[in-house]
C-alpha positions as a Markdown table, in Angstrom:
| # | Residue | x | y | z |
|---|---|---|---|---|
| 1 | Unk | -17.0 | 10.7 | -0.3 |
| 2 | Unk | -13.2 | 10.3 | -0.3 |
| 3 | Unk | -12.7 | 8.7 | -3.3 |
| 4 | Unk | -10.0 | 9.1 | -6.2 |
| 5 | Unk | -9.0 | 7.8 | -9.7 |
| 6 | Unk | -5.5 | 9.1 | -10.9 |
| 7 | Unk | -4.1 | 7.7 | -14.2 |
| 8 | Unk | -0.2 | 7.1 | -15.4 |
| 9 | Unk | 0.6 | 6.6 | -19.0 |
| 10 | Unk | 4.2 | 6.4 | -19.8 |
| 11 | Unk | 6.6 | 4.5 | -22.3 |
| 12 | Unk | 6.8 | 1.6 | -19.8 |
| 13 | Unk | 2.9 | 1.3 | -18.2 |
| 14 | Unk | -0.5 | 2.1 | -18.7 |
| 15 | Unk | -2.4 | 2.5 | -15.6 |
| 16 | Unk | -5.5 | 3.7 | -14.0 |
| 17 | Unk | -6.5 | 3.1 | -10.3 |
| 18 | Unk | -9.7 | 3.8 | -8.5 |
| 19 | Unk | -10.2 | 3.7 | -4.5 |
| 20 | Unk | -12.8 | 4.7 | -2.3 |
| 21 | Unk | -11.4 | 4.8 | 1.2 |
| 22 | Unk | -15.1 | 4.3 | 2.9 |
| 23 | Unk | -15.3 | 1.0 | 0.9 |
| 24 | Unk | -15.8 | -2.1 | 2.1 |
| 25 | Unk | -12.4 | -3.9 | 0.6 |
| 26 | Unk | -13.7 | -4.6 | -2.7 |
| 27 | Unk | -10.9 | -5.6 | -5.2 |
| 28 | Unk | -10.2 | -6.0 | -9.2 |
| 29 | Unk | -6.7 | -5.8 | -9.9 |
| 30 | Unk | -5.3 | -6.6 | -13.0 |
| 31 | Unk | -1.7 | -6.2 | -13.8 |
| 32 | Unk | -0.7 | -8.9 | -15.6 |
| 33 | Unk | 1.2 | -10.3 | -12.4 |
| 34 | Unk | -0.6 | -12.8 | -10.6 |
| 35 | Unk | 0.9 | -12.8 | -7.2 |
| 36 | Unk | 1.1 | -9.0 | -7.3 |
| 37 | Unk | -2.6 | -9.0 | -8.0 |
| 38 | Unk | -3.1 | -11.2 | -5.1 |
| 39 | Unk | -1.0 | -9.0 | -2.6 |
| 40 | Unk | -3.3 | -6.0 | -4.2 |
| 41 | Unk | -6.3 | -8.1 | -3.5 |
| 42 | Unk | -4.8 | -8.4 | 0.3 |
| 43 | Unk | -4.1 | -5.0 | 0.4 |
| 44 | Unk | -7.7 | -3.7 | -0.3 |
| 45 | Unk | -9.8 | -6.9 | 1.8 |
| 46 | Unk | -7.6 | -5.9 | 4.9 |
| 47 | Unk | -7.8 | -1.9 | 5.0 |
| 48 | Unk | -11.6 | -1.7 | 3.7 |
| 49 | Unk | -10.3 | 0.4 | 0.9 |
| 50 | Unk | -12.2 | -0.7 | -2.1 |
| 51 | Unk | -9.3 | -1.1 | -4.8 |
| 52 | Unk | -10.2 | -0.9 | -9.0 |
| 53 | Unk | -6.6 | -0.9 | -10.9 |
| 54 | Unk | -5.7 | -1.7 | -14.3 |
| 55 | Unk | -2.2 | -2.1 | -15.6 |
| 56 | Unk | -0.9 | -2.6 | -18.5 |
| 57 | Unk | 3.1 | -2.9 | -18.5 |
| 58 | Unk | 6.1 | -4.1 | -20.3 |
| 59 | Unk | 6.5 | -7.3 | -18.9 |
| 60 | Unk | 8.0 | -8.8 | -22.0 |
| 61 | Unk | 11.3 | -6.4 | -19.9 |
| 62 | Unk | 10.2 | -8.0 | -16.3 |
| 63 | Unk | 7.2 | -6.8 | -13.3 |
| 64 | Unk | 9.5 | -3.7 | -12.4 |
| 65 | Unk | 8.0 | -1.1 | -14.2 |
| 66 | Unk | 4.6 | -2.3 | -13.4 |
| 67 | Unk | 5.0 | -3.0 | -9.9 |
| 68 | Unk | 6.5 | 0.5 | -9.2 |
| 69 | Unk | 4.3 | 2.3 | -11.0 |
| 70 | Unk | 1.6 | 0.8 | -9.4 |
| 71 | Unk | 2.4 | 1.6 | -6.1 |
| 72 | Unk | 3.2 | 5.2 | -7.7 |
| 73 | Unk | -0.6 | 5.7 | -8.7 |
| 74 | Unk | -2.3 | 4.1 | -5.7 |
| 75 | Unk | 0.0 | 6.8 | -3.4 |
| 76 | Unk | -1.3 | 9.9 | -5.8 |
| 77 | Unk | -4.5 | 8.1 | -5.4 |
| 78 | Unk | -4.3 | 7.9 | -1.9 |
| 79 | Unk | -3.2 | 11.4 | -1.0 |
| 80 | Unk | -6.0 | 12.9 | -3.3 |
| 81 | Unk | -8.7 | 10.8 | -1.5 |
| 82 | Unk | -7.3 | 11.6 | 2.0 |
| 83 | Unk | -7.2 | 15.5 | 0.8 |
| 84 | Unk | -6.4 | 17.8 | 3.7 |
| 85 | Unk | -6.4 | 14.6 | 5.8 |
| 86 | Unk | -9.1 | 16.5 | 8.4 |
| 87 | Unk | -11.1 | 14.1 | 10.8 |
| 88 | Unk | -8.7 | 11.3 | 10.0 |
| 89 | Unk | -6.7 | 9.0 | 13.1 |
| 90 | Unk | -3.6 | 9.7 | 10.8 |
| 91 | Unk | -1.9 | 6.4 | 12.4 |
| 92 | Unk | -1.7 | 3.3 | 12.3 |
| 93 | Unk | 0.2 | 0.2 | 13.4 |
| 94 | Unk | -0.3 | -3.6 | 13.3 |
| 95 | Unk | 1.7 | -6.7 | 14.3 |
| 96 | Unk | 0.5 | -9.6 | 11.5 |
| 97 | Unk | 1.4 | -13.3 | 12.2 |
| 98 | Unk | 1.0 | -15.6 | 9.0 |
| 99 | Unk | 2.1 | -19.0 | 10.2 |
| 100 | Unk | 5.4 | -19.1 | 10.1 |
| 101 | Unk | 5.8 | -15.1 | 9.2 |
| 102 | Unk | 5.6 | -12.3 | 11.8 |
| 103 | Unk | 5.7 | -8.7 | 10.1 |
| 104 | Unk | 5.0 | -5.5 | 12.0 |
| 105 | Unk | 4.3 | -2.2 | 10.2 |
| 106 | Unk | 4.2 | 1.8 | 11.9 |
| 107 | Unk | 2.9 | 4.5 | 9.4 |
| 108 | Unk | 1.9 | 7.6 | 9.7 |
| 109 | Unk | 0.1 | 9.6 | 7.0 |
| 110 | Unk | 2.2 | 12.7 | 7.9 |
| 111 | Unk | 3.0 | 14.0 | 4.3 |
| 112 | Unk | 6.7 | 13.1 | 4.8 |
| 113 | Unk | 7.5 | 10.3 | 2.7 |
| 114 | Unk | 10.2 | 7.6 | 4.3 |
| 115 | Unk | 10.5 | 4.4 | 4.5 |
| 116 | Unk | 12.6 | 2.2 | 6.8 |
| 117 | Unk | 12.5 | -1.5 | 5.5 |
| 118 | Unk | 13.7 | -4.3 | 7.7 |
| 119 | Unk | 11.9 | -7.3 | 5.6 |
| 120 | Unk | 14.5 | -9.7 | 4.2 |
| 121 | Unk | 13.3 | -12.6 | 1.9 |
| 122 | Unk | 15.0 | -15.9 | 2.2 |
| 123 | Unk | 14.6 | -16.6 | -1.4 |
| 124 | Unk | 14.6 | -14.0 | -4.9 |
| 125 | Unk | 11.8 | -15.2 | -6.1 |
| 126 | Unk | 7.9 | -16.2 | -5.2 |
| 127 | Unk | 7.2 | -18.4 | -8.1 |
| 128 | Unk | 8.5 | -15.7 | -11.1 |
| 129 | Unk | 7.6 | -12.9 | -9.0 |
| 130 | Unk | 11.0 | -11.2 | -8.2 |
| 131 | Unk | 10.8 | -10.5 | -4.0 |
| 132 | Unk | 12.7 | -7.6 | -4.7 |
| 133 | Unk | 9.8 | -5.9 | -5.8 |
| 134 | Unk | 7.8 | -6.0 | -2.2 |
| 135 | Unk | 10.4 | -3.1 | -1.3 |
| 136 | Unk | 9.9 | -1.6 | -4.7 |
| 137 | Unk | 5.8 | -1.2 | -4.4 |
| 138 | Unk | 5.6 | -0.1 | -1.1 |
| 139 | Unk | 8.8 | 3.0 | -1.6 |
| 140 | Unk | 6.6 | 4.4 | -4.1 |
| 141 | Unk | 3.7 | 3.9 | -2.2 |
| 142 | Unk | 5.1 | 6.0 | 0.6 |
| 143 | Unk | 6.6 | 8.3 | -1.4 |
| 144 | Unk | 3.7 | 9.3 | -3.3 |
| 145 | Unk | 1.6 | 8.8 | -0.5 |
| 146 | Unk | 3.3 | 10.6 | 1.9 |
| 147 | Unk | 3.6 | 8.3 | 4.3 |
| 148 | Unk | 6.1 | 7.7 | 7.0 |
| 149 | Unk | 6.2 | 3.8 | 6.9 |
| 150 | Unk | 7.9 | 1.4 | 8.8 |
| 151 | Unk | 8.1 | -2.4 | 7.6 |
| 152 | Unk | 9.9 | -5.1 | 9.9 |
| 153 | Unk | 10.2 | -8.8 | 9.3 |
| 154 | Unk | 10.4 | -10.4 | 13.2 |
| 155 | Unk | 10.1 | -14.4 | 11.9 |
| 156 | Unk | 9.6 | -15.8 | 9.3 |
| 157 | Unk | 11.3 | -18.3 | 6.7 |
| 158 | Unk | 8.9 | -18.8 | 3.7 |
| 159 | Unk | 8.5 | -16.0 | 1.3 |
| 160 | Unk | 5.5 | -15.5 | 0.3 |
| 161 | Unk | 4.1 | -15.7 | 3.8 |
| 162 | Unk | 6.6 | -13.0 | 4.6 |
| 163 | Unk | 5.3 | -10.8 | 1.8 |
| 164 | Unk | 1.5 | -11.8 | 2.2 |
| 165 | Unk | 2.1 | -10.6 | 6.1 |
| 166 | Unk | 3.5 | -7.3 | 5.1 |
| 167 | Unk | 0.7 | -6.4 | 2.7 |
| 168 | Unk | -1.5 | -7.2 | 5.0 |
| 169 | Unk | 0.2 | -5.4 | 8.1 |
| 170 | Unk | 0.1 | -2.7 | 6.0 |
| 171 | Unk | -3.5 | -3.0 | 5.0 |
| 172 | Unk | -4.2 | -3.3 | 8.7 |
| 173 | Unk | -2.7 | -0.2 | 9.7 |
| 174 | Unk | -3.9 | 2.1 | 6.6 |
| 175 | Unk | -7.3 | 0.9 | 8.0 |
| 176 | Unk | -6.3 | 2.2 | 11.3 |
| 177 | Unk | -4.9 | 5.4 | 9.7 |
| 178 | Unk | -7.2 | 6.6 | 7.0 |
| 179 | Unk | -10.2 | 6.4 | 9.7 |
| 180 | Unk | -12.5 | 9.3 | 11.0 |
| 181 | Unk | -11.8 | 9.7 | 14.4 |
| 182 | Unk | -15.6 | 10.7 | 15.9 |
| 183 | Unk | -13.8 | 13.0 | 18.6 |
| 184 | Unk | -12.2 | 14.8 | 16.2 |
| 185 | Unk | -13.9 | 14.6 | 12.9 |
| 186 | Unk | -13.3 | 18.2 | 11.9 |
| 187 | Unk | -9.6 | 18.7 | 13.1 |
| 188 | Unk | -6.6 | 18.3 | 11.1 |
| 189 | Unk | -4.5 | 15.8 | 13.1 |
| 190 | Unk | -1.4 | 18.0 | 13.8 |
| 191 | Unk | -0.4 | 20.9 | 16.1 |
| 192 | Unk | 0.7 | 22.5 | 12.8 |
| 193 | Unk | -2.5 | 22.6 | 11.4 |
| 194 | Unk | -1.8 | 21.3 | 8.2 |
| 195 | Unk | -0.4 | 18.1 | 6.7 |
């Protein structure tokens, strides 16, 4: 079963996360940051990745620290449950309208962390949730993930449709990505052999 838990402890957060990437989007996330736990919530219900992650975090500071480092265990968690990434698709893409919002994401779970970000919020905030931090989750997502993700805003004018369409674009294609592929089930997907 490709499943992980990793756990972070540091001076700023307190976290442990536990997916099973055959799931069936099951979600309880708990960070302390209601709309963050409601883009997590989107995040697992759209990719079928069953998502169990509790954070505690110094938000007495602000939702930085906890935002990041969230997205910092769920890419360790992710890379561990994908393994040597053998029988998987590997890709994924999806173009995600949310009525006024259109956002399109590209990744691929190539083991070369980038991110290209084109995802501009009309407004700094989403109630008290700082819209900065959408960029912040998903770079350390990809980085610790290893994922080559792109993230492109093509309409949109209210915020939080703009970040709900990005989770879930993202969502969409990590379902896409993290797949078995039944033609190639016991192949690494590379010409290198390895990812």
């Amino acid at each position: 079963m490709r499943t992980a838990t990793i756990t972070r402890k540091t001076h700023e957060t307190d976290i442990t996360v536990t997916i099973n990437l055959d799931g069936t989007g099951r979600y309880d996330c708990q960070t302390g940051v209601g709309f963050f736990d409601h883009m997590l919530d989107q995040l697992a219900r759209h990719s079928l990745i069953d998502i169990d992650l509790r954070a505690k975090g110094d938000l007495h500071i602000d939702d930085h620290h906890t935002v990041e480092d969230c997205g910092i265990a769920l890419g360790q968690a992710l890379a561990q449950a994908l393994g040597d990434k053998r029988g998987i698709r590997r890709y994924g893409a999806c173009n995600l309208p949310m009525d006024d919002a259109q956002v399109a994401c590209a990744l691929d779970l190539s083991g070369r962390p980038y991110l290209v970000w084109s995802l501009e919020f009309p407004t700094a905030k989403i109630g008290t949730f700082d819209t900065e931090l959408v960029r912040e989750f998903f770079q350390a997502l990809a980085t610790h993930g290893g994922i080559t993700l792109h993230i492109d805003k093509l309409h949109g004018f209210n915020s939080h449709h703009i970040a709900e369409a990005a989770f879930k674009a993202v969502a969409q294609a990590l379902r896409a990505a993290v797949e078995t592929d039944p033609r190639k089930s016991d192949a690494i997907p590379s010409t290198k052999g390895a990812l």
